[in-house]
Residue, then its C-alpha position, 0 to 999 in steps of 0.5 A: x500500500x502507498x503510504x499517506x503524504x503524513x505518514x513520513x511527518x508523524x513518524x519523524x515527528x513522533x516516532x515513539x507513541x506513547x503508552x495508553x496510561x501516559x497518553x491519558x495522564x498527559x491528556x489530563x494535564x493539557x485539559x486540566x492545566x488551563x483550569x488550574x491557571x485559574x484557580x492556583x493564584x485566586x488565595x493569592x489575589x489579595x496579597x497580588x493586588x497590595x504588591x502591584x498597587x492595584x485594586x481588587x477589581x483590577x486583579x478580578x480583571x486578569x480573571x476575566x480577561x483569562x477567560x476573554x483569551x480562553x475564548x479566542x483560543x478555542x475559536x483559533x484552535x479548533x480550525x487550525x487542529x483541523x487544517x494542520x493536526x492536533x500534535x503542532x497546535x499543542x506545542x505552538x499553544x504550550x509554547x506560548x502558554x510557558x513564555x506568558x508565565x514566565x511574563x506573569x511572574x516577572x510583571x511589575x504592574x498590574x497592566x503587564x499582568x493583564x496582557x499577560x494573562x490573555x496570553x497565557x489562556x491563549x496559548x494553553x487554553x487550546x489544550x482544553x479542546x484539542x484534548x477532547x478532539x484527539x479523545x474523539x479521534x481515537x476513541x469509540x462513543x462508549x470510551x469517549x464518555x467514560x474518558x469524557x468523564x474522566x476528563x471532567x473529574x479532573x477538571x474538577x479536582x483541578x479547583x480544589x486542590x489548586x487553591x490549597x496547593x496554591x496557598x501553600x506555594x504562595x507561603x513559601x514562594x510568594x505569589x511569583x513562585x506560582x507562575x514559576x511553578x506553572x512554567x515548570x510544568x508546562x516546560x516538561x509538558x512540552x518536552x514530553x510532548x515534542x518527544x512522544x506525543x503522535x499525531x491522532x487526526x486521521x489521513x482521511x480527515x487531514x487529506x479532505x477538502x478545507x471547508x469555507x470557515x464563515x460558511x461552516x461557522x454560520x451553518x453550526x450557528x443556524x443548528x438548532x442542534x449545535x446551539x441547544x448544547x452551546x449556550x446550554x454549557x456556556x449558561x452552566x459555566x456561568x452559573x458558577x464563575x462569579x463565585x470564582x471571581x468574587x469568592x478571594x474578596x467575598x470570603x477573605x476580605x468580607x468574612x474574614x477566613x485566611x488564605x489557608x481557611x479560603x482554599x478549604x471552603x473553595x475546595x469544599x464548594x466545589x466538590x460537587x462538580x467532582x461528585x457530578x461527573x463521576x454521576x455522569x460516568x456512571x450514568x451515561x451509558x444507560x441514560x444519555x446525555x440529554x436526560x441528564x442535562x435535563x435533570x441537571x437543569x433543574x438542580x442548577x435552577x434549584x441552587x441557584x434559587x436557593x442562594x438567592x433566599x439564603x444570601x437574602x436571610x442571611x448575608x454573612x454566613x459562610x453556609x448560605x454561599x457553600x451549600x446552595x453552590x454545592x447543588x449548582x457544582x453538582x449540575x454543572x460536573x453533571x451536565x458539561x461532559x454530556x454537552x461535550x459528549x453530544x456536540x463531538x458526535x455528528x461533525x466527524x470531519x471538522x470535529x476541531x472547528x466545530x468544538x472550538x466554536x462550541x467552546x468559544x461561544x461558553x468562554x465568549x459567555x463567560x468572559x461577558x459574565x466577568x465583565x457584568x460582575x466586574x461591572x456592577x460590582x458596587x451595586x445590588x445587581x452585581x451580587x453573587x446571587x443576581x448573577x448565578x439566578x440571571x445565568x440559572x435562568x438563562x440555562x432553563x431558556x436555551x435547553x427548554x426552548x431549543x428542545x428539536x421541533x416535532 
């Protein structure tokens, strides 16, 4: 048989695969890594904010601008793992993503922090999706969502051990040893992956004619199918990254706790995404992943009802912000694989453009919600509860009302 043009670029690109428990503890690396990003320095925002001389909501900012690159780097990614394969985009975007850290590290203020944080997600944040489309490359739909859940277990871990972990570090290295240590890590990522990392799209997919991208982009936005399950995990995402934004100063610096005490409480808060996806893996092959993200929709709106009345009775207790988020952590683990697992199935030939429009469109949502929070925040309407209720609600509309016509 005449070997395929790429058959001689992977193997001289890759010429040792790696063996199956190494490919998947670097596939959670990859996807985990732009999660931990965020939640390793949130202890340490305080002590960041006194240091560079700026305020709390400038370094909230850095969040929400993290998320505005998170965006554009799945918008980016997606086609350029289609047109050029997954292996060179997760170099390129590792690359990147190490010298942005290394720029956060040595930032003096807090506009060089800024920039440099967008660059950050914007070059590892592709891992995210490109994990998941070499998940669907190699994967039959039965192994995909028990790896899909796997996937979402540990960016669920991620939250809650990054903070502890990161209010450790941040004792002994002070906040600048956080990026130091997200440097390390993405350098021996990168070495790992350029020495063994293979490629997974197939030559039948990287030999197919490229599709007119606006056009393509355009018929997934017309999809009653693509949009039901985008703005449904874009809505979940957002039901619960105010409380990752306002949660360093709401906890700290309003009701007291220490850094140490904070990254306990976070932890403990989202440990029902945890508990969510590992529902979801037990679940889904007998259910399906729309009866799930039904049912998690009706938590998600019971959570976030629930806040809105505690917070309202009781504004200074601890216990009326970490139960209520624990019923709307336990729908989002639950719902978030199922959105991701329905969305790779129908587009096998441009599964990267397709999923990095899905994934733009929930850290386009999300970047908005950090924006609204950033910007109402010294009125009633910017609270905690406002918000999550506002994007609760919003969940309901976009999975109830783009339910398929008959």
């Amino acid at each position: 048989m005449k070997p395929t043009t790429e058959t001689p670029l992977l193997a001289s690109t890759a010429p040792q695969a790696l063996a199956p428990w190494l490919w998947t503890l670097l596939l959670l690396i990859v996807v985990c890594l732009p999660r931990i990003s965020i939640d390793l320095y949130l202890p340490a925002l305080p002590a960041m904010a006194d240091a560079l001389g700026a305020s709390d909501q400038q370094l909230q900012l850095t969040l929400s601008l993290y998320m505005l690159g998170y965006a554009f780097s799945m918008l980016l990614g997606g086609p350029l793992c289609d047109r050029f394969g997954r292996r060179p985009v997760l170099l390129w975007g590792m690359a990147l993503y190490l010298l942005a850290s290394l720029a956060c590290m040595l930032a003096t203020r807090v506009e060089v922090l800024m920039a440099a944080r967008l660059l950050q997600a914007l070059g590892g944040c592709c891992g995210t999706l490109v994990g998941r489309v070499m998940v669907r490359d190699r994967c039959t739909p039965a192994e995909q969502a028990r790896l899909l859940g796997l996937l979402s277990m540990g960016i669920a871990l991620s939250p809650m051990l990054a903070p502890v972990l990161g209010s450790l570090l941040g004792h002994w290295l002070g906040w600048r040893g956080l990026f130091l240590c997200l440097s390390l890590l993405a350098a021996a990522v990168w070495l790992l992956m350029l020495a063994k990392l293979a490629e997974t799209r197939s030559p039948e997919v990287a030999q197919m004619p490229r599709q007119n991208l606006p056009r393509l982009y355009l018929r997934l936005l017309r999809s009653r199918y693509f949009m039901r399950y985008s703005l449904a995990i874009g809505c979940l995402y957002c039901t619960y990254f105010p409380f990752i934004l306002q949660s360093p100063a709401l906890l700290q610096r309003q009701l007291g706790l220490s850094s140490s005490a904070y990254a306990l409480v976070f932890a403990a808060t989202v440990a029902g995404y945890l508990l969510g996806s590992r529902w979801f893996q037990r679940l889904a092959p007998r259910q399906g992943a729309d009866r799930l993200i039904a049912r998690a929709t009706l938590l998600n709106l019971a959570g976030a009802g629930l806040l809105l009345i505690a917070r309202g009775f009781w504004p200074d207790s601890l216990l009326a912000i970490v139960l209520p988020m624990l019923a709307i952590m336990l729908a989002v683990g639950l719902a978030i694989p199922a959105c991701q697992l329905a969305i790779l199935q129908p587009y096998a030939d441009v599964a990267g453009s397709a999923s990095g429009l899905f994934f733009f469109i929930q850290m386009g949502m999300t970047a908005l919600c950090g924006l609204l929070a950033d910007a109402l925040v010294d009125s009633a309407a910017g609270s905690l509860q406002a918000l999550t209720g506002l994007f609760s609600l919003a969940l309901g509309v976009a999975w109830y009302g783009l339910r398929p016509r008959p």
